[in-house]
C-alpha positions as CSV (number, residue, x, y, z in Angstrom):
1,X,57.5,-308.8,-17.8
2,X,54.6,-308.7,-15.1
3,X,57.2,-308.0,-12.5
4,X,59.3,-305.6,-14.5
5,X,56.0,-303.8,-15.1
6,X,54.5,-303.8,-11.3
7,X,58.4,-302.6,-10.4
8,X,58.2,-299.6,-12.4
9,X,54.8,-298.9,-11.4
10,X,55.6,-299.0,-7.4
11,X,58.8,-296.7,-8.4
12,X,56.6,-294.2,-10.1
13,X,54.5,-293.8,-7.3
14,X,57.2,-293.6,-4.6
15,X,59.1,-290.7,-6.7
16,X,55.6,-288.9,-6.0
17,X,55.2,-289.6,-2.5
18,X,58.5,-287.9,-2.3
19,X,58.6,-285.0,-4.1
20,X,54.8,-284.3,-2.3
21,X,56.4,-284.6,0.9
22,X,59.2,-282.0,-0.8
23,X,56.6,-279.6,-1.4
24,X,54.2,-279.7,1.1
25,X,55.6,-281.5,4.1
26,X,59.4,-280.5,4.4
27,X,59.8,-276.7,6.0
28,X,59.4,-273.6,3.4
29,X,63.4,-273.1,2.9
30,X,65.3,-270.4,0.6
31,X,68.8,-268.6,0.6
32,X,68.6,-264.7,0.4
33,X,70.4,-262.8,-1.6
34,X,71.6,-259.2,-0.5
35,X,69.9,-256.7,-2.4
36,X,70.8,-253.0,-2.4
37,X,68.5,-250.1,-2.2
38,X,68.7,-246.5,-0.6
39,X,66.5,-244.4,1.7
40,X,66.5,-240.7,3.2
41,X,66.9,-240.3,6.8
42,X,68.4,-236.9,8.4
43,X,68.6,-235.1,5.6
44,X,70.6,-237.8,3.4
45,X,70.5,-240.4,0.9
46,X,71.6,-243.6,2.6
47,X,72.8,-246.5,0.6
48,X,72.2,-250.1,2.3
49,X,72.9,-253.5,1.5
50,X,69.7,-255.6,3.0
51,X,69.5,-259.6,3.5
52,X,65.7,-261.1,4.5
53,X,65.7,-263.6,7.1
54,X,65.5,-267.2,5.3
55,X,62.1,-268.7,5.1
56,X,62.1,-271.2,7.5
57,X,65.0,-270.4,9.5
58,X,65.1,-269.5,13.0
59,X,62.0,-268.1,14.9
60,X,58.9,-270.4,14.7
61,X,56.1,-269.6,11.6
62,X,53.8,-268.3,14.9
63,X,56.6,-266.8,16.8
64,X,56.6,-262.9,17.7
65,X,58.6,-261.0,14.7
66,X,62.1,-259.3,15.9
67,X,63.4,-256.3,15.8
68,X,65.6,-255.4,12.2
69,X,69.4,-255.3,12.8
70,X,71.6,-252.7,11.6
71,X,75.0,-252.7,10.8
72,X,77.6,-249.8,10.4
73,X,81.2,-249.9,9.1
74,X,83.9,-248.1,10.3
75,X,87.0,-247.0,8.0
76,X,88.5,-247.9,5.6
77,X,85.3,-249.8,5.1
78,X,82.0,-250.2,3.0
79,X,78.9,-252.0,3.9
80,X,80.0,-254.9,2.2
81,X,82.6,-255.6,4.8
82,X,79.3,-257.1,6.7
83,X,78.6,-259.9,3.6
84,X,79.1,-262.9,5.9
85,X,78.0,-261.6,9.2
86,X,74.2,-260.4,7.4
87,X,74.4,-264.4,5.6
88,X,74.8,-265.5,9.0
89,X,71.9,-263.3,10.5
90,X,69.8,-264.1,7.3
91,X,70.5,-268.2,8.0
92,X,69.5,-267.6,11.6
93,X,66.1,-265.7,11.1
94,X,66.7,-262.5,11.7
95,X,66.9,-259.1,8.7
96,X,69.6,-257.0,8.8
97,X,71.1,-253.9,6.9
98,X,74.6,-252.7,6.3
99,X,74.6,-249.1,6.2
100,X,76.9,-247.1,4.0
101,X,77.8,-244.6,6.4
102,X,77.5,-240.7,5.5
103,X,79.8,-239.5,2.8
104,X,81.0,-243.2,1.5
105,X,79.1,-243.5,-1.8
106,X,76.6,-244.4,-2.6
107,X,75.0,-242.3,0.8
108,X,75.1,-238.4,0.0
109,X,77.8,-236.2,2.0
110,X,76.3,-233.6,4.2
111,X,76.4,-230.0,2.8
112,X,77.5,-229.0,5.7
113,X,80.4,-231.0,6.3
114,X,79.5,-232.5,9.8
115,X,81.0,-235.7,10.9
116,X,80.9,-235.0,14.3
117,X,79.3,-237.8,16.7
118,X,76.5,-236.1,17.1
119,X,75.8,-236.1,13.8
120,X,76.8,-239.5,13.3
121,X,74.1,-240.3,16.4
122,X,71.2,-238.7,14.4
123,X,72.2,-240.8,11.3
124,X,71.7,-244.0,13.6
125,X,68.2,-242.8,15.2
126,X,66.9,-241.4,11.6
127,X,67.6,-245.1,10.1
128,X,66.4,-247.5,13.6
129,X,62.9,-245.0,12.4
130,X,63.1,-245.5,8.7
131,X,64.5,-249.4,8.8
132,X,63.1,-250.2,12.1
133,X,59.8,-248.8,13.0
134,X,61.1,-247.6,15.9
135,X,63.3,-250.1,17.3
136,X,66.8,-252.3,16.2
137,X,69.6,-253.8,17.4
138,X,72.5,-252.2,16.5
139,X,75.9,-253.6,15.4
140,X,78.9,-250.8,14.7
141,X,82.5,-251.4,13.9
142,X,85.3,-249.0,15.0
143,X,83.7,-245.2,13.4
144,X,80.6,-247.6,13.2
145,X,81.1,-248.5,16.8
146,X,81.3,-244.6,17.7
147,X,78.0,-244.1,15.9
148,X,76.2,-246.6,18.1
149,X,77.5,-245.9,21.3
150,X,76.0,-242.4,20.9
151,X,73.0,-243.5,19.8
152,X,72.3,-246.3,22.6
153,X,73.3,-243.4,25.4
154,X,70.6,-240.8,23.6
155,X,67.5,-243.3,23.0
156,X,68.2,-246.3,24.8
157,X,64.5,-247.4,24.6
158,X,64.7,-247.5,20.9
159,X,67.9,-250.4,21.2
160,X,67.2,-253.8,22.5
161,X,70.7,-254.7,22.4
162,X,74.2,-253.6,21.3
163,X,77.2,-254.9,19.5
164,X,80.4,-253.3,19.0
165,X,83.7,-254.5,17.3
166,X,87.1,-253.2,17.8
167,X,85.9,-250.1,20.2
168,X,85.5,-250.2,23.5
169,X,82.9,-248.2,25.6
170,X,83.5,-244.4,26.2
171,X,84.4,-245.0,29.4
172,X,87.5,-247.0,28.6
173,X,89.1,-244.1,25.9
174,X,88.2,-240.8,27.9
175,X,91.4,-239.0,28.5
176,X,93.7,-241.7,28.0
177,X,96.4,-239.7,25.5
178,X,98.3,-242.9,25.7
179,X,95.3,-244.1,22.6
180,X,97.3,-241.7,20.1
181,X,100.6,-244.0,20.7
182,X,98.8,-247.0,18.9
183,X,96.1,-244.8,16.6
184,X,98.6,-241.9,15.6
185,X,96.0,-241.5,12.6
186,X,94.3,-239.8,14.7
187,X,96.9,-236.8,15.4
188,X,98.3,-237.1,11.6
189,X,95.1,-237.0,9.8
190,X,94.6,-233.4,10.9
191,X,97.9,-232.1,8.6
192,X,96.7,-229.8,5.8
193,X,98.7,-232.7,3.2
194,X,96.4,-235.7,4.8
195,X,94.3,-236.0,1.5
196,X,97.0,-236.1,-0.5
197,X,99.4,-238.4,2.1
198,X,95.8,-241.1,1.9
199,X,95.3,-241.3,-1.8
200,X,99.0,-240.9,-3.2
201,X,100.6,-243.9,-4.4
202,X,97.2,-246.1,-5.7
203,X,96.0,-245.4,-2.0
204,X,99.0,-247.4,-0.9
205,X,98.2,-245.4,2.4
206,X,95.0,-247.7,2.9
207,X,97.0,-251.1,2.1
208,X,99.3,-250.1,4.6
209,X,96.3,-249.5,7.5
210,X,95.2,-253.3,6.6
211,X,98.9,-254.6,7.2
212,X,99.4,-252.7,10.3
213,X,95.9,-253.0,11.9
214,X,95.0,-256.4,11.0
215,X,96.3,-259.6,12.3
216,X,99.7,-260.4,10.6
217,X,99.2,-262.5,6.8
218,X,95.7,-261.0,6.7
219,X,95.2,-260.1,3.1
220,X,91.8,-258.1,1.8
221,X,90.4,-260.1,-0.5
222,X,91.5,-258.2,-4.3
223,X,88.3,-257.6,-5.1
224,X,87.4,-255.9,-2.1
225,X,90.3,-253.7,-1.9
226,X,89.7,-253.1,-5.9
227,X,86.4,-251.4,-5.1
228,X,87.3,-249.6,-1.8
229,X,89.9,-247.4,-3.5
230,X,87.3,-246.9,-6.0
231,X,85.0,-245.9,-4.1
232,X,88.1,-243.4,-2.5
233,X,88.8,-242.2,-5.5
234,X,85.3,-240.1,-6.3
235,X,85.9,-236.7,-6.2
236,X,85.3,-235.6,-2.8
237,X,85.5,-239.1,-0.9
238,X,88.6,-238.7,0.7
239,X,88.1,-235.4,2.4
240,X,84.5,-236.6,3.3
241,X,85.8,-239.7,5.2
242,X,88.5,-237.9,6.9
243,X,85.8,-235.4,7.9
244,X,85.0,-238.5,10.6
245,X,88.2,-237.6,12.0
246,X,88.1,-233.5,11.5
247,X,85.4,-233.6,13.4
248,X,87.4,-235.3,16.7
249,X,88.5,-231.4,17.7
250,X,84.8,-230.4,17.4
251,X,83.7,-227.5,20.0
252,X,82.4,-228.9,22.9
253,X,78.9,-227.0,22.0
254,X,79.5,-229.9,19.2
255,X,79.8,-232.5,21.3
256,X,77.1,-231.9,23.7
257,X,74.6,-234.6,24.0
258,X,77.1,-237.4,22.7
259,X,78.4,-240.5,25.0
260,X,80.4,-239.8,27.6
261,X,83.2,-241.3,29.7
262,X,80.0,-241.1,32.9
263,X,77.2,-242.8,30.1
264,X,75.4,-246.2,31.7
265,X,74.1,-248.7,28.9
266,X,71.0,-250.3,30.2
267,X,70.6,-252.4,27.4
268,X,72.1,-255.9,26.9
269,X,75.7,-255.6,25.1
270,X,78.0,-257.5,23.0
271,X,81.6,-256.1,22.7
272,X,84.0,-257.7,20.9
273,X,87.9,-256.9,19.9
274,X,90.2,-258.8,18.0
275,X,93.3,-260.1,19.8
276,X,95.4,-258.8,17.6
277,X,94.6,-255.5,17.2
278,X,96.7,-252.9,15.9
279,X,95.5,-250.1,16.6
280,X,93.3,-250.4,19.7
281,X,94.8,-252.8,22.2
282,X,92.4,-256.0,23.5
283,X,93.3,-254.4,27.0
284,X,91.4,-251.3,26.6
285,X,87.7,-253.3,27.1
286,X,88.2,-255.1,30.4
287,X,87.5,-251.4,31.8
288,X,84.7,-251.2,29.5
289,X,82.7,-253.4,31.7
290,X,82.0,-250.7,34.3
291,X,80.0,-248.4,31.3
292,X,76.9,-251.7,31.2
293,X,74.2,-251.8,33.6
294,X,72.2,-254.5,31.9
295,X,73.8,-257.7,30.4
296,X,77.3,-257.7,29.2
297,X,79.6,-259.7,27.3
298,X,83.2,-259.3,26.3
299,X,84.6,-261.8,23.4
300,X,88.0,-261.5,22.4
301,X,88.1,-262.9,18.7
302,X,90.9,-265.1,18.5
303,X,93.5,-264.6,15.6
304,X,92.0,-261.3,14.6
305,X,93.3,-257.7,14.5
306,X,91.2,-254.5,13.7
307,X,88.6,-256.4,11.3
308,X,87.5,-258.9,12.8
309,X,84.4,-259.3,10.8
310,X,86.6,-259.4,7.8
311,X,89.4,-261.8,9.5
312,X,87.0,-264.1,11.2
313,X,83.7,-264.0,9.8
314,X,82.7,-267.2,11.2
315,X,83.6,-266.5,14.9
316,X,82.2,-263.0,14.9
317,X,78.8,-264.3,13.1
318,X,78.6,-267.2,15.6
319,X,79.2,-265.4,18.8
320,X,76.5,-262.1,17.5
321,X,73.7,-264.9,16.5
322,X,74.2,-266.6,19.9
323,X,73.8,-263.6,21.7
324,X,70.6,-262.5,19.8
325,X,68.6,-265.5,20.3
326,X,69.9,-265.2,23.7
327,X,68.6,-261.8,24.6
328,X,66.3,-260.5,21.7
329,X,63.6,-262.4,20.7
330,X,60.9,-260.6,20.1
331,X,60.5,-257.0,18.7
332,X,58.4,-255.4,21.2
């Protein structure tokens, strides 16, 4: 009985030693969940799905904060395509937002129907200011890509580095007509009938772009797919996304003050295109390299076609954390 009783007493006071060292010793530790939220930059009402860096994770408690990343989709895409790259980021230390890009709900369309890069470029600048005090690294996929390029070439100062998926640097597309052979999109989407020819059918348009762009058996998860053609179905939403491309065949006068075929990035820069890729070939960003003054790295994502932070979430998220702790640590 004596023994039974001194057992239980030394059990007792183990179980506390441990859970004290739970609470007070181990490292502060929690998962983030996304949460949503808007805010107004250049004349619009952005909508952006934001993930906190993990308490604990990464960066030392006494270590210099770093700058916000921001992430912009290309087409057909939401922010949400960005779930288990910003779960990476979050896991590594860092806060990021996925940007609904203008005129794909919830973010406002512009009244005056402008689409053109250098719109897209102010979009990018407005929300490093509003998200960023002033200074993020910035992550863009294919229109999302375009939108970052142009903003890196206007206000370098404001980027300490850049990431881009599935679009190589200006320098590597300038009059090359030979682009419109494996993006015909590009040529088609201009027909009075593109509207209609996108949204016909259940959107069987947009199935069709995943089959052909991504890498072959890559399947959008149902879900995801369910709430893209939702999201294409609002009144409006189809002409305002194919505004992106409207907008190619711009004036020049339009143009002027975007990235150019000539444009030097100072900053350090991540580019990445999926081996697969149907509509721009992995070929394309070995000229790229010329366009990147400061540090440059090219990764060609293995297995993957046009989406490769949808096909290979893990390779992508691995590769973009790597190079962050590599090259920005600290925010200013």
């Amino acid at each position: 009985m004596h023994s039974n009783a001194m057992l239980k007493s030394l059990m007792r006071v183990s179980l506390g030693w441990f859970f004290v060292g739970v609470l007070f010793v181990s490292p502060a530790y929690s998962v983030q969940e996304s949460i949503e939220g808007t805010i107004k930059a250049h004349e619009l009402e952005f909508g952006y799905i934001e993930y906190k860096p993990e308490r604990g994770a990464g960066a030392r408690a006494d270590a210099p904060e770093r700058p916000v990343v921001l992430l912009f989709h290309g087409y057909p895409e939401r922010a949400g395509s960005w779930g288990e790259v910003q779960r990476a980021l979050s896991a590594a230390g860092y806060h990021s937002y996925a940007i609904h890009m203008r005129g794909y709900p919830p973010t406002t369309a512009p009244a005056d129907g402008d689409y053109s890069p250098i719109a897209l470029q102010g979009d990018v600048l407005a929300l490093i200011d509003a998200l960023g005090d002033g200074r993020a690294v910035l992550v863009g996929h294919d229109w999302g890509a375009t939108a970052v390029y142009n903003a890196a070439a206007h206000a370098p100062e404001k980027v300490p580095a850049l990431v881009t998926l599935a679009i190589p640097a200006p320098n590597a597309l300038a009059g090359d007509p030979t682009l419109l052979l494996s993006a015909p999109h590009f040529l088609y989407y201009q027909f009075p009938w593109a509207e209609w020819m996108v949204a016909r059918n259940d959107f069987a348009h947009i199935d069709g772009i995943y089959e052909s762009w991504a890498a072959p058996g890559y399947v959008l998860p149902v879900d995801d797919m369910k709430d893209l053609k939702a999201t294409l179905a609002q009144e409006g939403v189809v002409g305002q996304v194919l505004g992106y491309y409207w907008a190619i065949f711009s004036s020049e006068e339009d143009q002027k003050g975007a990235a150019t075929a000539q444009t030097i990035f100072p900053m350090p820069s991540l580019l990445m295109a999926g081996e697969l890729d149907g509509a721009v070939g992995a070929d394309r960003f070995e000229v790229s390299k010329e366009a990147f003054s400061g540090a440059y790295q090219l990764h060609v994502v293995k297995g993957a076609g046009h989406f490769p932070q949808l096909e290979k979430p893990e390779d992508v998220s691995s590769q973009l954390v790597e190079f962050l702790n590599r090259y920005v640590m600290v925010a200013k």
